[in-house]
Residue frames as a rotation matrix with the C-alpha (Angstrom) as fourth column:
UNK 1
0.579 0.815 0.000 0.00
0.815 -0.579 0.000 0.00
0.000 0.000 -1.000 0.00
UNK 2
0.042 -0.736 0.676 1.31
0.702 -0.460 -0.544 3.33
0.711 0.497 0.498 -0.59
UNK 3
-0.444 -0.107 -0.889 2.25
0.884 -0.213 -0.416 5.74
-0.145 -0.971 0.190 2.04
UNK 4
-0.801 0.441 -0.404 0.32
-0.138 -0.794 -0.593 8.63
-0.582 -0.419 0.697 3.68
UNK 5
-0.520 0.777 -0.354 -2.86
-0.465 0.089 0.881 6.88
0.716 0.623 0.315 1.59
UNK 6
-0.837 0.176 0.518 -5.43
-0.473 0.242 -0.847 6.78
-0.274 -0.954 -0.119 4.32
UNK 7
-0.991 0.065 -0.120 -7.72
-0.051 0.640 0.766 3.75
0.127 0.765 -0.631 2.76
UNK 8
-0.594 0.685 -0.422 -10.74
0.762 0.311 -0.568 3.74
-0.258 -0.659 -0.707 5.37
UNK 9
-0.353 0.185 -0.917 -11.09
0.312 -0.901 -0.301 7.36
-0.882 -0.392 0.261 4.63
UNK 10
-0.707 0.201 -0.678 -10.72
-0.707 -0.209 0.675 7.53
-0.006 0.957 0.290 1.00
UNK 11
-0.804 0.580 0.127 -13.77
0.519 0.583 0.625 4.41
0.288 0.568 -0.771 0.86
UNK 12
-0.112 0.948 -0.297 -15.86
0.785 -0.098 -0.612 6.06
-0.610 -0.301 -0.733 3.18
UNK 13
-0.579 0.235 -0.781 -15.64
-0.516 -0.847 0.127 9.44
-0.632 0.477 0.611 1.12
UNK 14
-0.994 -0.077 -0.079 -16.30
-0.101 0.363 0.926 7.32
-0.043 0.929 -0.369 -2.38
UNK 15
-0.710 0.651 -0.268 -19.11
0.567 0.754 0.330 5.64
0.417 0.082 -0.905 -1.13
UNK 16
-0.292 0.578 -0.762 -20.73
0.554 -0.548 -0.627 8.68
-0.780 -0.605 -0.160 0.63
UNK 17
-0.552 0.306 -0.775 -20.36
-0.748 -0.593 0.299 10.79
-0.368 0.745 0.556 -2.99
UNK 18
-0.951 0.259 -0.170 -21.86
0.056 0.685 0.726 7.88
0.305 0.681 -0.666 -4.59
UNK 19
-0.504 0.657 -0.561 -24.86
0.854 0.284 -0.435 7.56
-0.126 -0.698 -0.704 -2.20
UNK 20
-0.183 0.535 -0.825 -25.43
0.353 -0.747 -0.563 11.20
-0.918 -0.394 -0.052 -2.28
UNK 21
-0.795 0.201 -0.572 -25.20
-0.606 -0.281 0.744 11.44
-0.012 0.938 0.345 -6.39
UNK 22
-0.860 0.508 -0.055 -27.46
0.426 0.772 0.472 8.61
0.282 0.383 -0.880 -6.15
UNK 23
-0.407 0.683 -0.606 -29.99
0.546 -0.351 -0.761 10.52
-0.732 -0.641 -0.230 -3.73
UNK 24
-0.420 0.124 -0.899 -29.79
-0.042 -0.992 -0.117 13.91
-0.907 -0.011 0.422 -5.58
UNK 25
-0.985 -0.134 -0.105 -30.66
-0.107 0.009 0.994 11.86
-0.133 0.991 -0.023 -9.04
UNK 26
-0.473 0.837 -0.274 -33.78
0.860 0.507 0.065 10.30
0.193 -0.205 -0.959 -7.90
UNK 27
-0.267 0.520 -0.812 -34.80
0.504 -0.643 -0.577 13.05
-0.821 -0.563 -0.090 -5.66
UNK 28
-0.148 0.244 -0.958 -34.87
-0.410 -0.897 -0.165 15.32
-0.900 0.368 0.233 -8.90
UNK 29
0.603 0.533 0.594 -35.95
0.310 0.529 -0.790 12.52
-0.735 0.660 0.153 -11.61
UNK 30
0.075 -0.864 -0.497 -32.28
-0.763 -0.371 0.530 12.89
-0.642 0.340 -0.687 -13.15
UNK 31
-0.461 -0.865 -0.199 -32.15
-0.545 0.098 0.833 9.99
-0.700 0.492 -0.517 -14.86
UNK 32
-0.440 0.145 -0.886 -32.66
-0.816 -0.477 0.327 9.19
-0.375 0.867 0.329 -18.15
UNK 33
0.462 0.020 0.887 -34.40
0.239 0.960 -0.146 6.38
-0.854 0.279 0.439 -20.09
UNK 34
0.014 -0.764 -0.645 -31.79
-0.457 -0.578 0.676 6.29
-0.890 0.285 -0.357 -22.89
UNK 35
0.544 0.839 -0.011 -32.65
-0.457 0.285 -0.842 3.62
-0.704 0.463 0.539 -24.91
UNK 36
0.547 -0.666 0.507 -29.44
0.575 0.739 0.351 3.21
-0.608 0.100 0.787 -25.48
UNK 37
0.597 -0.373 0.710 -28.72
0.354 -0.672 -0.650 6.31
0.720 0.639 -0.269 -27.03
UNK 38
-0.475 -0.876 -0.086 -26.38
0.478 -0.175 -0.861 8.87
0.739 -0.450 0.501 -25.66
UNK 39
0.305 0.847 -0.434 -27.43
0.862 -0.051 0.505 10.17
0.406 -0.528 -0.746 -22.12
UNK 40
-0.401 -0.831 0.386 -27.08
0.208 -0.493 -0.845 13.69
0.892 -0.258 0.370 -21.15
UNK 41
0.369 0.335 -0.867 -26.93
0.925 -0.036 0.379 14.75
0.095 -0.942 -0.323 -17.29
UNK 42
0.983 -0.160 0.090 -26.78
-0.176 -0.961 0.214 18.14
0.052 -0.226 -0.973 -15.83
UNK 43
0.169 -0.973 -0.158 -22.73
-0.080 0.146 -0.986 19.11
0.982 0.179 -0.053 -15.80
UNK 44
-0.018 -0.190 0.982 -22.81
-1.000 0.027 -0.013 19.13
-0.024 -0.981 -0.190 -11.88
UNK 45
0.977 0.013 0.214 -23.29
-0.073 0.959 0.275 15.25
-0.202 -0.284 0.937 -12.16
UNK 46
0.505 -0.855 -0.120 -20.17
0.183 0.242 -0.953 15.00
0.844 0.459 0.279 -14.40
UNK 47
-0.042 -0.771 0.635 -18.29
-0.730 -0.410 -0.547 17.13
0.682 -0.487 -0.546 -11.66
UNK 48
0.460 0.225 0.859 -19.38
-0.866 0.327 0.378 14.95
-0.196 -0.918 0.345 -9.11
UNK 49
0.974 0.216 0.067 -18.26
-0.205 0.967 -0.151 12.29
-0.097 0.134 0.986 -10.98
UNK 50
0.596 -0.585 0.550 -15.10
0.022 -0.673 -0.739 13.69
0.803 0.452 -0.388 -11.44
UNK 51
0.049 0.076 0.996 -14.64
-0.980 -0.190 0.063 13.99
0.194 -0.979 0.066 -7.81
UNK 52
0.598 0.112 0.793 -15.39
-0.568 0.758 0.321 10.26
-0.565 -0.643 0.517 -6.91
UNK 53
0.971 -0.191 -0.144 -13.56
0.006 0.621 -0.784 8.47
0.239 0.761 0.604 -9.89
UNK 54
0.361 -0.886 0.292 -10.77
-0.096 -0.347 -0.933 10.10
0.928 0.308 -0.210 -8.70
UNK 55
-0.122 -0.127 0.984 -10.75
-0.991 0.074 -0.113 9.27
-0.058 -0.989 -0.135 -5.28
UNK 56
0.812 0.547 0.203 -11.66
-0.484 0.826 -0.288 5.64
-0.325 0.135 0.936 -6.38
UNK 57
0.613 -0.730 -0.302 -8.63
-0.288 0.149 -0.946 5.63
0.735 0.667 -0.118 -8.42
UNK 58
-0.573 -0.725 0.382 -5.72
-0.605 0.060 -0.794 6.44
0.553 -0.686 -0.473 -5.36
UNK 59
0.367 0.450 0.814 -8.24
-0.921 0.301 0.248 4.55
-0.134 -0.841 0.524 -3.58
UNK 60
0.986 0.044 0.163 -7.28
-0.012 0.980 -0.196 1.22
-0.168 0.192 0.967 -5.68
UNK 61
0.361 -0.907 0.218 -3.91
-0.436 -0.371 -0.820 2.63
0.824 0.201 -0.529 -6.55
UNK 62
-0.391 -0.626 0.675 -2.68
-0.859 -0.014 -0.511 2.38
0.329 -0.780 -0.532 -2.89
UNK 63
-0.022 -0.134 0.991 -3.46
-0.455 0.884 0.110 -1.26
-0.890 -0.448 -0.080 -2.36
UNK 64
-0.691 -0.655 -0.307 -1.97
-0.641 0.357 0.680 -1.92
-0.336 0.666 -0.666 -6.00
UNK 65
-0.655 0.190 0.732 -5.10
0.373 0.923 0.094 -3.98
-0.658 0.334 -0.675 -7.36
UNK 66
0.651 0.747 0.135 -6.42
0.159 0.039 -0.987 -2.09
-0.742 0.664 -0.093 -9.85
UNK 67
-0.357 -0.726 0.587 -4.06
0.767 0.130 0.628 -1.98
-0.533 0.675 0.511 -13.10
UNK 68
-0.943 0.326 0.064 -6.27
-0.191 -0.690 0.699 0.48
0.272 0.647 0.713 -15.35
UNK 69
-0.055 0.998 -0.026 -9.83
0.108 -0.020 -0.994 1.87
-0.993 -0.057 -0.107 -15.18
UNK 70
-0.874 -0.026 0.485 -10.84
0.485 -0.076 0.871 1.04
0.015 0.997 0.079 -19.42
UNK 71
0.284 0.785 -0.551 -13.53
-0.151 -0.531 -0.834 3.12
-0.947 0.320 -0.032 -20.36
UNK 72
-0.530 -0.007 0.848 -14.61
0.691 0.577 0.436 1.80
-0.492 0.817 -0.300 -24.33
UNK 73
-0.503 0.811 -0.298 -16.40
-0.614 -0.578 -0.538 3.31
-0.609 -0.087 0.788 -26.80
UNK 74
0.611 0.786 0.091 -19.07
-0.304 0.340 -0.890 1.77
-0.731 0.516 0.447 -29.16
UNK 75
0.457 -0.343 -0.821 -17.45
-0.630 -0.776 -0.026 2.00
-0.628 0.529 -0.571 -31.90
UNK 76
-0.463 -0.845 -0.268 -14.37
-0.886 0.445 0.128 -0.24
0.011 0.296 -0.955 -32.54
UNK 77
-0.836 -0.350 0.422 -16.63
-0.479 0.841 -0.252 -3.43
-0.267 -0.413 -0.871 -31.18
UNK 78
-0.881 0.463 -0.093 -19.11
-0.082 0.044 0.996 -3.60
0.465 0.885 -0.001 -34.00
UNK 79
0.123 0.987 0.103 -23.36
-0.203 -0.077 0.976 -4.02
0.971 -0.141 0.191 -33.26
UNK 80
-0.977 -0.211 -0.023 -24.46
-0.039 0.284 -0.958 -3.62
0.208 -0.935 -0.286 -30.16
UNK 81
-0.456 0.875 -0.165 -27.83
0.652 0.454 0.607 -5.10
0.606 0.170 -0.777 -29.34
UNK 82
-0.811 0.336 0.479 -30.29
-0.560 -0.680 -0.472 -2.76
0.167 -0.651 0.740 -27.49
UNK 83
-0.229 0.614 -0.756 -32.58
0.442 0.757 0.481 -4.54
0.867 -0.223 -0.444 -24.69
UNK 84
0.136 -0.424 -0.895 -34.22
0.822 0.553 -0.137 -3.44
0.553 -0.717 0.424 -22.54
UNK 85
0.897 -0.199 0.395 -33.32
-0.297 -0.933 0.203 0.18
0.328 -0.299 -0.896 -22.33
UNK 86
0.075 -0.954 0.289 -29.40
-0.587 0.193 0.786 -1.40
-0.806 -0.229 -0.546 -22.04
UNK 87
0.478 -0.317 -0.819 -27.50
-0.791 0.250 -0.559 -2.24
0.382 0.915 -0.131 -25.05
UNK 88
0.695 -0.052 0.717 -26.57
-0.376 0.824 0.424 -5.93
-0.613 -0.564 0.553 -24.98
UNK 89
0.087 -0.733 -0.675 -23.30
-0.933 -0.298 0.203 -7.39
-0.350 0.612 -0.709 -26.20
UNK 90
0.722 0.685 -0.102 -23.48
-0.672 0.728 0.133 -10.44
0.165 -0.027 0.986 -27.82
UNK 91
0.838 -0.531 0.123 -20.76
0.336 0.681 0.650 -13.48
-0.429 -0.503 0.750 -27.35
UNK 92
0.100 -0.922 0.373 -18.41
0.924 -0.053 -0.379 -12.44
0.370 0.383 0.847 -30.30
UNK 93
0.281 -0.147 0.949 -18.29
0.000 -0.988 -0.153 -8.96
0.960 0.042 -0.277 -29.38
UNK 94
0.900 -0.269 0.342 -17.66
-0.310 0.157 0.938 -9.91
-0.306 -0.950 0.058 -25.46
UNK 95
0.608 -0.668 0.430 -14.73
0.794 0.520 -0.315 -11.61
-0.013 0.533 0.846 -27.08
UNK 96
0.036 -0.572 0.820 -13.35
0.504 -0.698 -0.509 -8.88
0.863 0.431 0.262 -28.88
UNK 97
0.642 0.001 0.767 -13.75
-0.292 -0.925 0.245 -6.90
0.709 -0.381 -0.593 -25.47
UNK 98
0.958 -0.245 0.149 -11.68
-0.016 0.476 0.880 -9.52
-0.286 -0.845 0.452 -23.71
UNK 99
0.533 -0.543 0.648 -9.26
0.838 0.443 -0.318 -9.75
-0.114 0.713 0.692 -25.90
UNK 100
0.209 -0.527 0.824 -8.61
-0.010 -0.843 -0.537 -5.76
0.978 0.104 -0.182 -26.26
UNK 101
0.762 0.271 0.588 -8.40
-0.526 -0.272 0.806 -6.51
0.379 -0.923 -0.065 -22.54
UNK 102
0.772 -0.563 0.296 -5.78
0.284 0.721 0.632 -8.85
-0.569 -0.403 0.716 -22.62
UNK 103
0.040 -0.859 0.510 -3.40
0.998 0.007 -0.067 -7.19
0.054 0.511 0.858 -24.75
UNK 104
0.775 -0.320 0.546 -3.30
-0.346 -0.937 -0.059 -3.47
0.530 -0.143 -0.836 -23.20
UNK 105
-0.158 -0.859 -0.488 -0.17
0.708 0.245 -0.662 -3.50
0.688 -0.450 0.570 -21.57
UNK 106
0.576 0.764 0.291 -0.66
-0.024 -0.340 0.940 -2.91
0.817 -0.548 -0.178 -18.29
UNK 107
-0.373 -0.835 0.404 1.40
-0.100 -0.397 -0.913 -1.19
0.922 -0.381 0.065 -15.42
UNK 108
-0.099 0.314 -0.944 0.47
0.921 0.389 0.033 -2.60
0.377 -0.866 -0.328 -12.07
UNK 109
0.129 0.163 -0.978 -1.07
0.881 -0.472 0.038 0.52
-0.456 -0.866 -0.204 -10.17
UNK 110
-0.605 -0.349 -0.715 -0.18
-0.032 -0.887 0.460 3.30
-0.795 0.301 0.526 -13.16
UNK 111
-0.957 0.086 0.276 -2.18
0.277 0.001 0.961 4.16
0.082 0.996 -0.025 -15.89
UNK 112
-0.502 0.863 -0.047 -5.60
0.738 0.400 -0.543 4.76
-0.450 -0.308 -0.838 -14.45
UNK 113
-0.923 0.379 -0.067 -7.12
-0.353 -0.764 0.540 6.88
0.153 0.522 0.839 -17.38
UNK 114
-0.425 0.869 0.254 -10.70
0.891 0.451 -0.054 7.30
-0.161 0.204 -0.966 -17.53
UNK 115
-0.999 0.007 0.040 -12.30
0.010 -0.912 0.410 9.40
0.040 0.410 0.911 -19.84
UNK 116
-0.295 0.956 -0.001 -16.21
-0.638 -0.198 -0.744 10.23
-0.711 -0.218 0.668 -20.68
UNK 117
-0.671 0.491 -0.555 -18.55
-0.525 0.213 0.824 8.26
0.523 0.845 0.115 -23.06
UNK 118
-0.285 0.958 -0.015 -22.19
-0.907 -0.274 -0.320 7.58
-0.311 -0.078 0.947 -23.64
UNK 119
0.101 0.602 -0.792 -23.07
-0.533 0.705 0.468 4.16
0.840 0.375 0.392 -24.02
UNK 120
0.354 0.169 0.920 -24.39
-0.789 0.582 0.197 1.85
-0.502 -0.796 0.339 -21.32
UNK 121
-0.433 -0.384 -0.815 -22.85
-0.652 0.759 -0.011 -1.70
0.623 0.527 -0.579 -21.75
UNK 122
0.342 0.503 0.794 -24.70
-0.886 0.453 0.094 -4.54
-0.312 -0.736 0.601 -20.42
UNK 123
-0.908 -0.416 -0.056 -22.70
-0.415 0.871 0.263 -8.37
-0.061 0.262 -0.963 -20.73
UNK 124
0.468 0.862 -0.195 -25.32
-0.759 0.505 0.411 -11.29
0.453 -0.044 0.891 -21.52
UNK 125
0.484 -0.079 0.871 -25.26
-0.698 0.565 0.439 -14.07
-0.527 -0.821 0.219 -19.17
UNK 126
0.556 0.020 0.831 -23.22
0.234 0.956 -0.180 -16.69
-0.798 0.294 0.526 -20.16
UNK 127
0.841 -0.508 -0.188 -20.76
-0.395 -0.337 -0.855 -14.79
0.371 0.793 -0.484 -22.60
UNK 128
0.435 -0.775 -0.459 -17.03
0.120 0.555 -0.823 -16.05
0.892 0.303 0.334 -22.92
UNK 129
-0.183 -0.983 -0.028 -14.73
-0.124 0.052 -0.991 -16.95
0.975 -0.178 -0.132 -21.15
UNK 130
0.396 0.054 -0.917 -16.76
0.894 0.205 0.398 -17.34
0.210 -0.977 0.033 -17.72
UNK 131
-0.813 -0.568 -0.130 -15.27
0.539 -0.648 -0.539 -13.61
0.221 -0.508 0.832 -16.83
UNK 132
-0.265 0.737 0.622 -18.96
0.069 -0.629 0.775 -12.09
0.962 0.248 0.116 -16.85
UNK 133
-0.797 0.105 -0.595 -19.11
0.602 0.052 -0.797 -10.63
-0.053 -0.993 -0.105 -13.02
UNK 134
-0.274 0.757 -0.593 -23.02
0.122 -0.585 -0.802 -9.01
-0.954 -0.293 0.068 -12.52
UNK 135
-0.075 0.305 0.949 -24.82
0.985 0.173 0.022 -8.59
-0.157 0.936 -0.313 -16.25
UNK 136
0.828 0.432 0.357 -24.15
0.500 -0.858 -0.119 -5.25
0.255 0.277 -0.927 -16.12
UNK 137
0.877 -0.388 0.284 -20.88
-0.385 -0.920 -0.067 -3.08
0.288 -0.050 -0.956 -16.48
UNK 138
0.271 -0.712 0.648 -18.09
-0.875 0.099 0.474 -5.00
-0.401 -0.695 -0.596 -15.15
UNK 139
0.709 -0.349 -0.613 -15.81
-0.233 0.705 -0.670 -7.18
0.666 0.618 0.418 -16.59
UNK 140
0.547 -0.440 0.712 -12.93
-0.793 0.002 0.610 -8.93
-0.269 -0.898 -0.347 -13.99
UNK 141
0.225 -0.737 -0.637 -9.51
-0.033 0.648 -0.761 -11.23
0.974 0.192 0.122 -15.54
UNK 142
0.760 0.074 0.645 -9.77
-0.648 0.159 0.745 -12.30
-0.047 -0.985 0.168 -11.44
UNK 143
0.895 -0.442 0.062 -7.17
0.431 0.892 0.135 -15.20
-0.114 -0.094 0.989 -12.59
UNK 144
-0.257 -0.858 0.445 -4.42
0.598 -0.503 -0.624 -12.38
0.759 0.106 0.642 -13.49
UNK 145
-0.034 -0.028 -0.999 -5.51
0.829 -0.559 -0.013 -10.54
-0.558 -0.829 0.043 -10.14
UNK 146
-0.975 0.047 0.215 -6.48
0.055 -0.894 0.444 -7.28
0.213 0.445 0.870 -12.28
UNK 147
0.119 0.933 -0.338 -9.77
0.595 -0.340 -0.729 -5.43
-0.795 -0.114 -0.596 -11.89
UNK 148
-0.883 0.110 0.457 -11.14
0.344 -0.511 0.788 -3.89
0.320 0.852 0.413 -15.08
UNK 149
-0.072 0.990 0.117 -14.31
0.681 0.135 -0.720 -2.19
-0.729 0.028 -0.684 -15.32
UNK 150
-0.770 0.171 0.615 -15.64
0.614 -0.065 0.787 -1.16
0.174 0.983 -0.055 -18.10
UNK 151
-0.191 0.771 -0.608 -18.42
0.473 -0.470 -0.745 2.22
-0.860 -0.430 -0.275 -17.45
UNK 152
-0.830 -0.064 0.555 -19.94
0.461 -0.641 0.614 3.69
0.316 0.765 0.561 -20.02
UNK 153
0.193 0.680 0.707 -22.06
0.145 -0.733 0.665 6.88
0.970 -0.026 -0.240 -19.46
UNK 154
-0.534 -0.231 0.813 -21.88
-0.648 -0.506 -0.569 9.25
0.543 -0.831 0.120 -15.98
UNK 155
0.528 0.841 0.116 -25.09
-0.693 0.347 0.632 6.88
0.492 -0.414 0.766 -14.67
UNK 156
0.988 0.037 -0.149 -23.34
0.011 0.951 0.308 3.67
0.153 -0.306 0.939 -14.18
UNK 157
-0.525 -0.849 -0.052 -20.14
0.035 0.039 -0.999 4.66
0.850 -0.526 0.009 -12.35
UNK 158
-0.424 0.109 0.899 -22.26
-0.882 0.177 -0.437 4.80
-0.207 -0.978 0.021 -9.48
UNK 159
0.459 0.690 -0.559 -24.90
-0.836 0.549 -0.008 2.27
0.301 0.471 0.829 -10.92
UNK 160
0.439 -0.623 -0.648 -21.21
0.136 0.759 -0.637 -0.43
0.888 0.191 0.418 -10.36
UNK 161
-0.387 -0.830 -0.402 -18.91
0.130 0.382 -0.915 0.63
0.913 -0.406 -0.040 -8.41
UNK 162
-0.166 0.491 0.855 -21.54
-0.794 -0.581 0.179 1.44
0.584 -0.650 0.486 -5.43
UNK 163
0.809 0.031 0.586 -22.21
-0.288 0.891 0.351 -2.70
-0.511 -0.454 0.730 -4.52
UNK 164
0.807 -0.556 -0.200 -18.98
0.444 0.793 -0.418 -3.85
0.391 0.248 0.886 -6.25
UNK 165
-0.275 -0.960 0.051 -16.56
-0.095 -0.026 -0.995 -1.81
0.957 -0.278 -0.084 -4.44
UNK 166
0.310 0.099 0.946 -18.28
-0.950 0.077 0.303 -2.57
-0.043 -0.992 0.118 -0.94
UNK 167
0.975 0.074 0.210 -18.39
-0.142 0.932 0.333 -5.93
-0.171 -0.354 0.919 -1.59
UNK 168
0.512 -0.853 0.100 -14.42
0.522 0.217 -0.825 -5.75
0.682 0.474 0.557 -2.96
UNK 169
-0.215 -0.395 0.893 -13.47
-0.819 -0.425 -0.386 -3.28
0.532 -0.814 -0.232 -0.07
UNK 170
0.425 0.195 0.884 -14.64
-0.893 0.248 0.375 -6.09
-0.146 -0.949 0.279 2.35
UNK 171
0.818 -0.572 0.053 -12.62
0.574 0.818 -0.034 -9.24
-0.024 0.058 0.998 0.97
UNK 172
0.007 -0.917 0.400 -9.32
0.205 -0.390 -0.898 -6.58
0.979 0.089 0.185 0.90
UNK 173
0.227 -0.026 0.973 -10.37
-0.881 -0.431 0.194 -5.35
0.414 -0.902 -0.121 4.42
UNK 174
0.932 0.355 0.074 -10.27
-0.357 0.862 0.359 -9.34
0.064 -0.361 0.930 5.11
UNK 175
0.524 -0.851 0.038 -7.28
0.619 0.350 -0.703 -10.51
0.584 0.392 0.711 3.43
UNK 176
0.181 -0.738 0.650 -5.75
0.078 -0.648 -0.758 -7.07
0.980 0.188 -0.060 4.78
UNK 177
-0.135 -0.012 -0.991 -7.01
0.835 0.537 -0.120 -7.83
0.534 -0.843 -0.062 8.79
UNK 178
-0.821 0.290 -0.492 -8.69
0.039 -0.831 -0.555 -4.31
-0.570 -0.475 0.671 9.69
């Protein structure tokens, strides 16, 4: 873990912005049905998001298990199925996203870019490779000890990392013995 990185502090912040972007969306019927198009949110969400990503980052940073937040875009990984109100990838196209996953070269604790874009990604159940964690957002090469996740649009950084970094903060709090 890196020094003067106070870990307890930096989840409870995360998880408190998260909680309270989550409040302030509902409370004011912020979010969109998108349909799978692009969604826009007021720019105070962005900031907010802006704010927690980054505190998420040094948060994984300083106990060295996250390698890179990837943030995709449509684009490069040909049709994407819309269900649902959540675009669904189908098996080859999970592929191809594993695959551009397995050949970034990746720097154990450096690199943690993450930029905007506007497309929800939802895995289908049962796509290659057994790596599909939750059917939404989140992809996880758990056998090379890397965390990926994969967010597209401002919604579903909280939407993920709100039950998958509690439950992942509490098997590190385990392993770590506090």
């Amino acid at each position: 873990m890196n020094d003067g990185v106070a870990p307890r502090k930096l989840l409870l912040k995360a998880i408190g912005i998260c909680e309270s972007m989550e409040r302030s969306m509902l409370q004011h019927s912020l979010i969109p049905n998108c349909n799978g198009r692009d969604c826009q949110l007021p720019e105070y969400v962005g900031d907010t998001v802006v704010v927690y990503r980054d505190i998420v980052r040094d948060y994984l940073t300083a106990y060295g298990i996250a390698n890179e937040f990837v943030l995709l875009r449509e684009e490069p990984f040909g049709e994407i199925l819309a269900t649902n109100n959540c675009p669904v990838i189908d098996g080859p196209t999970a592929a191809r996203l594993f695959e551009y996953f397995q050949n970034r070269k990746f720097t154990r604790g450096k690199n943690l870019e993450i930029e905007n874009v506007h497309y929800n990604i939802c895995v289908s159940k049962g796509s290659v490779y057994g790596q599909t964690r939750d059917d939404r957002f989140h992809l996880s090469a758990s056998r090379t000890n890397r965390v990926i996740v994969v967010v597209f649009t401002r919604i579903s950084i909280f939407s993920l990392h709100r039950k998958r970094f509690t439950e992942m903060i509490e098997n590190i709090k385990r392993l770590e013995g506090f």
